[in-house]
Structures are given as structure tokens and as C-alpha cells.
C-alpha positions as CSV (number, residue, x, y, z in Angstrom):
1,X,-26.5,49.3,-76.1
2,X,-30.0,49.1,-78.1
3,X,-30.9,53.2,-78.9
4,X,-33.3,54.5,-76.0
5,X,-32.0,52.2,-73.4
6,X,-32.3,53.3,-70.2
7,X,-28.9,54.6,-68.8
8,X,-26.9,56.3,-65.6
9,X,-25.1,59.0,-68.0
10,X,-24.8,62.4,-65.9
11,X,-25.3,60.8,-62.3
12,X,-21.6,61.0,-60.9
13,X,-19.7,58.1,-59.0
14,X,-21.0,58.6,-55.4
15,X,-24.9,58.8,-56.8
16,X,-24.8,55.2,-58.3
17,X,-23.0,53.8,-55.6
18,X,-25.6,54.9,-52.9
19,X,-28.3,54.2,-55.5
20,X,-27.0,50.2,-56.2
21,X,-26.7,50.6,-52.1
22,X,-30.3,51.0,-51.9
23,X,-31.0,48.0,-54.3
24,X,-29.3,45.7,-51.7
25,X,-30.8,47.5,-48.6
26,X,-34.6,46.6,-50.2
27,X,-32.9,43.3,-50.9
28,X,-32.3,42.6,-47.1
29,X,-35.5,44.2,-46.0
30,X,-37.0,41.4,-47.9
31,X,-35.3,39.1,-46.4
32,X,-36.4,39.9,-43.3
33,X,-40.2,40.3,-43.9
34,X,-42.0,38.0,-46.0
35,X,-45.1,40.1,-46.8
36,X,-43.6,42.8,-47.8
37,X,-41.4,45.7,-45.9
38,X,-42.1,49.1,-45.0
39,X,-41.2,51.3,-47.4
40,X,-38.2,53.2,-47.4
41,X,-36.6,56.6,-48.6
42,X,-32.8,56.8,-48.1
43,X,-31.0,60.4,-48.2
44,X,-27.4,61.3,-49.3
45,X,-26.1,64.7,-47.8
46,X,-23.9,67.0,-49.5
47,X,-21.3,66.5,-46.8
48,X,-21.4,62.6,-47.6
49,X,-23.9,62.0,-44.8
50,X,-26.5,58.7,-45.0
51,X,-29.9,58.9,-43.3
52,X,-32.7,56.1,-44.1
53,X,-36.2,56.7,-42.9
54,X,-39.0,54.2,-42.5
55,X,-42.0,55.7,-44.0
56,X,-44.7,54.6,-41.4
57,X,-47.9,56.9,-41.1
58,X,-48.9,58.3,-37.7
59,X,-52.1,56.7,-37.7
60,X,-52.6,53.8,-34.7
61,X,-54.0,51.9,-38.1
62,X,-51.7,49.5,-40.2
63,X,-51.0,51.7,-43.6
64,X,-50.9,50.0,-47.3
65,X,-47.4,49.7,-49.3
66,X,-49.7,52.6,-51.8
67,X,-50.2,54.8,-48.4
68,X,-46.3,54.6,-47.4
69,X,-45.3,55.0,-51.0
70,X,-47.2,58.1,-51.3
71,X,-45.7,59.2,-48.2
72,X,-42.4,59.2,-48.8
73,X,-42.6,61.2,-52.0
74,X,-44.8,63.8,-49.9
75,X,-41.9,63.8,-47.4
76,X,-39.0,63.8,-50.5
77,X,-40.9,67.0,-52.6
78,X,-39.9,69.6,-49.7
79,X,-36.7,67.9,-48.6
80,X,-34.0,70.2,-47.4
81,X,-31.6,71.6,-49.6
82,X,-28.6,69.4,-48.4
83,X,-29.2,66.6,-49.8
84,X,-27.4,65.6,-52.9
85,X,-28.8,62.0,-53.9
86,X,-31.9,60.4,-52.1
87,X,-34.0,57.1,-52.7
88,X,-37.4,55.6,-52.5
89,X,-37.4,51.6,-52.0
90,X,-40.4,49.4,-52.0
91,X,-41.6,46.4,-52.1
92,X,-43.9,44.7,-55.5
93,X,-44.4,42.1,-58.2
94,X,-42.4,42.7,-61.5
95,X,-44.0,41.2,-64.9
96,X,-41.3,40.4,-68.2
97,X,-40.1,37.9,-70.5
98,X,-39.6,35.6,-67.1
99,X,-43.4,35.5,-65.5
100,X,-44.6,37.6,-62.8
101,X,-41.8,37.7,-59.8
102,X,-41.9,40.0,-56.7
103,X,-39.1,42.5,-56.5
104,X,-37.4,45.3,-54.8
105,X,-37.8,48.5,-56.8
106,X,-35.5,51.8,-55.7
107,X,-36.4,55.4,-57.6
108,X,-33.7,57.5,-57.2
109,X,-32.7,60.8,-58.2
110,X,-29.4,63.5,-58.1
111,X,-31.1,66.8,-57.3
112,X,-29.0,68.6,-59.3
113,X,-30.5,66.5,-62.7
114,X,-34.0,67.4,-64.1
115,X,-35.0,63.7,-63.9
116,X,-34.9,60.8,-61.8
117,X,-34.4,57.0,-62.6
118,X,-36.5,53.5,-61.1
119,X,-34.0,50.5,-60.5
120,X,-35.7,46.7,-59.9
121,X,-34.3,43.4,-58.6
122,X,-36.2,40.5,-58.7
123,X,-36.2,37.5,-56.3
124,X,-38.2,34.7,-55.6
125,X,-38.3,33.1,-52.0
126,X,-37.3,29.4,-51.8
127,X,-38.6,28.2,-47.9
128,X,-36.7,30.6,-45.8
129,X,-34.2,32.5,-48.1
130,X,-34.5,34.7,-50.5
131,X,-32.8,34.1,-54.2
132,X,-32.2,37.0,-56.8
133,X,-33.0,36.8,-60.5
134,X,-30.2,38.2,-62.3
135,X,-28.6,41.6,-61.8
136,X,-30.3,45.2,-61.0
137,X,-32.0,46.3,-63.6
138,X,-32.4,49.9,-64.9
139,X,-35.9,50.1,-65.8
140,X,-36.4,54.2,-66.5
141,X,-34.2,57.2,-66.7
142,X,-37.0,59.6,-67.4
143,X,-38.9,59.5,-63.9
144,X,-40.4,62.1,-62.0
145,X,-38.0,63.7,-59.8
146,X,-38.3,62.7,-56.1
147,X,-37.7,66.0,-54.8
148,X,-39.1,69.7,-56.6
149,X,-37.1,72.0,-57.8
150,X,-38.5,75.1,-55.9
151,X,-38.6,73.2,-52.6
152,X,-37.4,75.7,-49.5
153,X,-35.4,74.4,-47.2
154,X,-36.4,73.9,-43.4
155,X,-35.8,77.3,-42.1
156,X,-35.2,77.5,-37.9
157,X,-35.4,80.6,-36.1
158,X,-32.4,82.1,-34.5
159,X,-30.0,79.8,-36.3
160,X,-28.3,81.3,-39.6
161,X,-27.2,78.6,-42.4
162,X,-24.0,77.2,-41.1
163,X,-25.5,76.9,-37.2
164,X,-28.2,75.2,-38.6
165,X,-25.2,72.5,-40.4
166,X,-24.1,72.4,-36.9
167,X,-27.3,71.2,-35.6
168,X,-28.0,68.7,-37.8
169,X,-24.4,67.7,-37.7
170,X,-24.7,67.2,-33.8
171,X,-27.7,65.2,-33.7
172,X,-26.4,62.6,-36.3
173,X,-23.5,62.4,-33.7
174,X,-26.6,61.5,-31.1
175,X,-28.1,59.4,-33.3
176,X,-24.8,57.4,-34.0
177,X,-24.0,57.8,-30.1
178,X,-27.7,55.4,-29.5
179,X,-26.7,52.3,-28.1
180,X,-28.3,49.1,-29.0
181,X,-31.6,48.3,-27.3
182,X,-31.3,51.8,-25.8
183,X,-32.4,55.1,-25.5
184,X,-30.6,57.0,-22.4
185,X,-27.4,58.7,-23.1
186,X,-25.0,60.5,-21.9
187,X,-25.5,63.4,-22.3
188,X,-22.5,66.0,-24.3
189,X,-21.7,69.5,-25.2
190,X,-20.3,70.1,-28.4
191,X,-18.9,73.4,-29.6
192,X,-18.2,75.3,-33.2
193,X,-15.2,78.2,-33.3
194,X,-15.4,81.3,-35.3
195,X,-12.5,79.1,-37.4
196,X,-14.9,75.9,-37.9
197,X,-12.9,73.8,-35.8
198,X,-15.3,71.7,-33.4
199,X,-14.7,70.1,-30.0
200,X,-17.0,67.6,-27.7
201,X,-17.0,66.5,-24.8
202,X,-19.3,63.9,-22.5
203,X,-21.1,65.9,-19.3
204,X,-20.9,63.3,-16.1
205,X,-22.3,65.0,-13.3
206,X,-20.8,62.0,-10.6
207,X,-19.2,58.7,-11.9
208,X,-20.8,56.3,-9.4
209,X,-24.7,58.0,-10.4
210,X,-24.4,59.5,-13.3
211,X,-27.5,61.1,-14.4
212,X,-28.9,63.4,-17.4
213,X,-30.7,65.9,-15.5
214,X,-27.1,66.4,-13.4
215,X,-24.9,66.2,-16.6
216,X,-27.0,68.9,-18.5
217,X,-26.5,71.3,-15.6
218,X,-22.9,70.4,-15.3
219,X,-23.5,71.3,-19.4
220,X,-24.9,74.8,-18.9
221,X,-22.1,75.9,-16.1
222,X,-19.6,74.7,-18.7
223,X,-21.3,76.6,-21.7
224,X,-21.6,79.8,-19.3
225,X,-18.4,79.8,-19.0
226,X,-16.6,80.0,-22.5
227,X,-15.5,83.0,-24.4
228,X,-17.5,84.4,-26.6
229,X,-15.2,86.1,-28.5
230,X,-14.0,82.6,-30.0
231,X,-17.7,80.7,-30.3
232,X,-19.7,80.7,-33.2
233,X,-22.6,77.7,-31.9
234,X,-22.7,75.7,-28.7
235,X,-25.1,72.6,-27.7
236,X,-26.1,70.5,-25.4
237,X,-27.1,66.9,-26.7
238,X,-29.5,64.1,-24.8
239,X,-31.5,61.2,-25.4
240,X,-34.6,60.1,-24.4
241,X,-38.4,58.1,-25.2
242,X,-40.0,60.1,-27.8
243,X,-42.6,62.8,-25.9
244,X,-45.3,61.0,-27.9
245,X,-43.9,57.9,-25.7
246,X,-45.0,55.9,-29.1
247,X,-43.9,52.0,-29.0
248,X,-40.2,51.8,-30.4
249,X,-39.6,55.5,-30.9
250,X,-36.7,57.3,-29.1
251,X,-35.5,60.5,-29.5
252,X,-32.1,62.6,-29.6
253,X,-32.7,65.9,-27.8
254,X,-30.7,69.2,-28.3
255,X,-30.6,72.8,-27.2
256,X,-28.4,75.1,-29.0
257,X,-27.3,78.6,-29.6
258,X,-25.5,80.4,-31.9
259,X,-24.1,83.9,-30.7
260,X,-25.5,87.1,-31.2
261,X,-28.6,85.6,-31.4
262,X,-31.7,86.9,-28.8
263,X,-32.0,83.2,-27.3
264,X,-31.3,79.2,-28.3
265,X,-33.7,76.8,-29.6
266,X,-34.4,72.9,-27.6
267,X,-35.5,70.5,-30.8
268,X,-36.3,66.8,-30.7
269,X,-35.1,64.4,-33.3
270,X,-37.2,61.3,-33.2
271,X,-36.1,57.6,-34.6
272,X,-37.2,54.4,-34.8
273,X,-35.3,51.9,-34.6
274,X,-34.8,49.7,-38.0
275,X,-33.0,46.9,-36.6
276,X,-29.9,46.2,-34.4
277,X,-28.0,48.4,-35.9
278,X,-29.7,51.1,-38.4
279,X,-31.7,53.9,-37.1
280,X,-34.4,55.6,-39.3
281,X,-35.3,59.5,-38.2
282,X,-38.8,59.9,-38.3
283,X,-39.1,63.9,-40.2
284,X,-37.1,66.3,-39.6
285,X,-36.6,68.1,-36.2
286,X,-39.1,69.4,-34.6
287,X,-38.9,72.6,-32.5
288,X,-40.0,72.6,-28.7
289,X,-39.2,76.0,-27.3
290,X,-36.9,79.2,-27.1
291,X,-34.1,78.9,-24.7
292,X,-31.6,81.0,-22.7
293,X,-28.5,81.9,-24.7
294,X,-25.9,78.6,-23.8
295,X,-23.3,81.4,-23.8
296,X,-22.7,84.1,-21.8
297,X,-22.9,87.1,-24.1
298,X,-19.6,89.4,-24.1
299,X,-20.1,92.4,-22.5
300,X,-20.3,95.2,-24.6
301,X,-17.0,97.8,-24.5
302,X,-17.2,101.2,-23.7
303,X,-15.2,103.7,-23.8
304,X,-13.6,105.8,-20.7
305,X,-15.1,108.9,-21.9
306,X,-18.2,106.9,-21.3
307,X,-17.2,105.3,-18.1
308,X,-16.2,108.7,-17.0
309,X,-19.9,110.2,-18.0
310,X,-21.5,107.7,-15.8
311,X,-19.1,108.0,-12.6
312,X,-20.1,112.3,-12.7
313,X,-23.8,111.4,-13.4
314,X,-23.7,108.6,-10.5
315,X,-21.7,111.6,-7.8
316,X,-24.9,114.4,-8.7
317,X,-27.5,111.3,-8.2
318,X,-26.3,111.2,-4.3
């Protein structure tokens, strides 16, 4: 290898495998849209978790490949601290030893390395289909890192670090539980143990007429009704149009609790659908109000000394 070429050395196995998956995820985006697609920033979790989300501004107005571009590192800077790998894939020309072609560029970057690296494939279109020009290419391994060092992570009140885990946890079960060319669910309760173990289970108020307003109630009795001495977070999960009722957005819905806490939180995780079978969340989930605890809390102990106080003070009251 020529001295200063480019070069993967430090990323680990599962980074350049979900980097090289981005490369053919711009590839079929191309495929699909002859002008150009929407950009695209694609996240890896620490826990092994894939998200994609389509960077489209909230404007009614169309927005330029520059504006979405620009977006997507605004929304990569502050990205939460879970993430282990994430992506940035767009659309453009690329100019060499071969002419000007268009091509799919992808900037990715392993949070735990200082820098990040810029990928290219070109392609040219021949009628309908789209043909590549030789293999990925690694174009940089000096770029700006996509997200900043001193980021904070997305803080939510009432839910301590491994509730909020659970909660995004759930809601990617939501997301995953979307149907095709749907956004009604139905609805399900899923609960955490003090030992990490996890259970879920669907809420169907009446099998002939199920409905979400009847299986979140059938939810709450259910939830009421567990020990708290063995739960550590409890939720309710739904689905439903976006509140913004925006064209092609849904949303997954999700009020949870984690005990000990004063009250729950209701948050709304909005998508867009990318295609038949990919969903993009759109940001991260947004907080709509403070809720009644899920769980009934445990009654606090006392003592017979105590009891014995109060059965004396109660005989003097009459």
C-alpha cells in the first residue's frame, strides 16, 4: 500500500461491516431515485442495535441535498451516548482518473476514534438500472468526526440510565412491531425485573373488537396489579398517526415508569416510513407529559410499635 493511503486500521470488525452496509444502502437508494435521494444517517448502538433516519427538514418546502447534509451532521454532533458506529450517506458527482461520475458517498465514524473516514462508489445509470464502477473506495481517514466528543446524552426526567435503555429498547420493539402500510397496533405491556430479565405481552381488550383505547386500560389494570417488590420499569406501548398528522409519518407511543420514581413519563417516537420494509425515526423521542406511576407503589412497612401508637391515638380521638 502506497505510504499515506487512506486505511480502516483501528475501526474493529462490526464498524466496517455496518460502514460497507451503508455503501450498499446509498447504492439502492439510488436505484430507486434518479435525481438524487434524501440523505441518510444510519446509527449502530452499543447493544448491536441499527436505526436509519431520513434527514428531511420540517419545513412544508422541498430542502437541497446541502440543506439535508447539514442536517444530519447537526443531528449526529449531540447524538446519544449509545451509539458505537454511525453514518452519513449522500448522494453527488465524483471527479478522477475516470471523468466526472455520480456516486454514493458514506462518512462514517467509531465514536470511540478521534477521526472519522468518507467512503465513495461510483455508478453510472444505463436506462433503468444502475451499474457500479469498481469497488468502494476509501477516499479519507482523517475526517471530521460525525459526532463531538463532549456531546451529553438525551437526559429524561424520572428515568435513571438503565430505564431509559428500557425505553428505547421497547420502542424499537414498536417500531419492528409496524406492519406494512400501517400504523395501528396492538397495543403491549412490557416489563423489566430487578434481575434484568424482561417479559411482554399483547393487551386485547375483546377478540371480536379489539381496540387501543380498551387494550391500554386492560394495560393499566394489569400494571396496577404487579409486585413491586420484583419490578424495576414497566410500559405500555401503542401506535398511532403522528400528532403533527404530517403526510407518511406514524408514530410509536409509550408511557413508562420506573419504580420509586414520583410519576411515569408518555413519549412519542415518530417514523417515516422509508420503504416497504425500513423505517426511519424522525429525532429522538419526544416527551408529552408526566403520568401516573404504571405500578402500584408497595406500601411502606411499619412497625407494631408504630401500629400500636396509632390504635391508642385513634381510641383518645373518640
Amino acid at each position: 500500500m502506497p505510504p499515506g493511503c487512506p486505511t480502516l486500521d483501528g475501526h474493529d470488525d462490526r464498524s466496517i461491516a455496518f460502514l460497507f452496509d451503508a455503501v450498499d444502502l446509498g447504492v439502492d437508494y439510488a436505484k430507486l431515485d434518479a435525481n438524487g435521494f434524501v440523505p441518510l444517517a444510519t446509527i449502530l448502538g452499543a447493544d448491536g442495535s441499527k436505526h436509519i433516519m431520513k434527514l428531511i427538514g420540517d419545513d412544508d418546502e422541498p430542502w437541497t441535498q446541502e440543506q439535508s447534509v447539514a442536517l444530519g451532521r447537526e443531528k449526529l454532533r449531540d447524538l446519544d451516548e449509545d451509539a458505537h458506529f454511525v453514518t452519513l450517506i449522500y448522494d453527488g458527482y465524483f471527479t478522477g482518473d475516470g471523468g466526472r461520475t455520480e456516486a454514493v458517498f458514506v462518512e462514517g465514524h467509531q465514536l470511540d476514534r478521534s477521526l472519522g473516514v468518507l467512503m465513495c462508489q461510483r455508478y453510472e445509470r444505463r436506462g433503468d438500472e444502475v451499474v457500479l464502477i469498481g469497488n468502494p473506495m476509501l477516499l479519507d481517514d482523517e475526517r471530521e468526526p460525525l459526532v463531538s466528543a463532549d456531546r451529553k446524552p438525551v437526559e429524561y426526567p424520572n428515568l435513571g440510565p438503565e430505564a431509559k435503555k428500557f425505553m428505547l429498547d421497547t420502542i424499537g420493539v414498536g417500531i419492528e412491531d409496524v406492519e406494512p402500510e400501517a400504523i395501528i397496533m396492538v397495543p403491549f405491556a412490557a416489563v423489566e425485573g430487578l434481575d434484568g430479565t424482561r417479559d411482554m405481552w399483547r393487551l386485547v381488550d375483546d377478540e371480536q373488537n379489539p381496540t387501543v383505547g380498551g387494550g391500554l386500560d386492560f394495560g393499566h389494570e394489569q400494571l396496577a396489579s404487579l409486585d413491586p417488590a420484583v419490578v424495576r420499569c414497566a410500559a405500555l406501548v401503542w401506535g398511532g398517526d403522528f400528532p403533527d398528522d404530517q403526510d407518511e409519518e406514524g408514530a410509536v407511543f409509550i408511557e413508562v415508569y420506573e419504580l420509586g420514581r414520583p410519576a411515569g413519563l408518555q413519549l412519542v417516537q415518530p417514523y417515516r416510513r422509508l420503504d416497504h420494509d425500513r423505517i426511519a425515526y424522525l429525532g429522538e423521542p419526544q416527551i408529552m407529559e408526566e403520568t401516573q406511576p404504571l405500578v402500584r407503589p408497595e406500601e411502606p412497612h411499619r412497625s407494631a410499635a408504630f401500629a400500636r401508637l396509632q390504635e391508642i391515638a385513634a381510641q383518645k380521638r373518640s
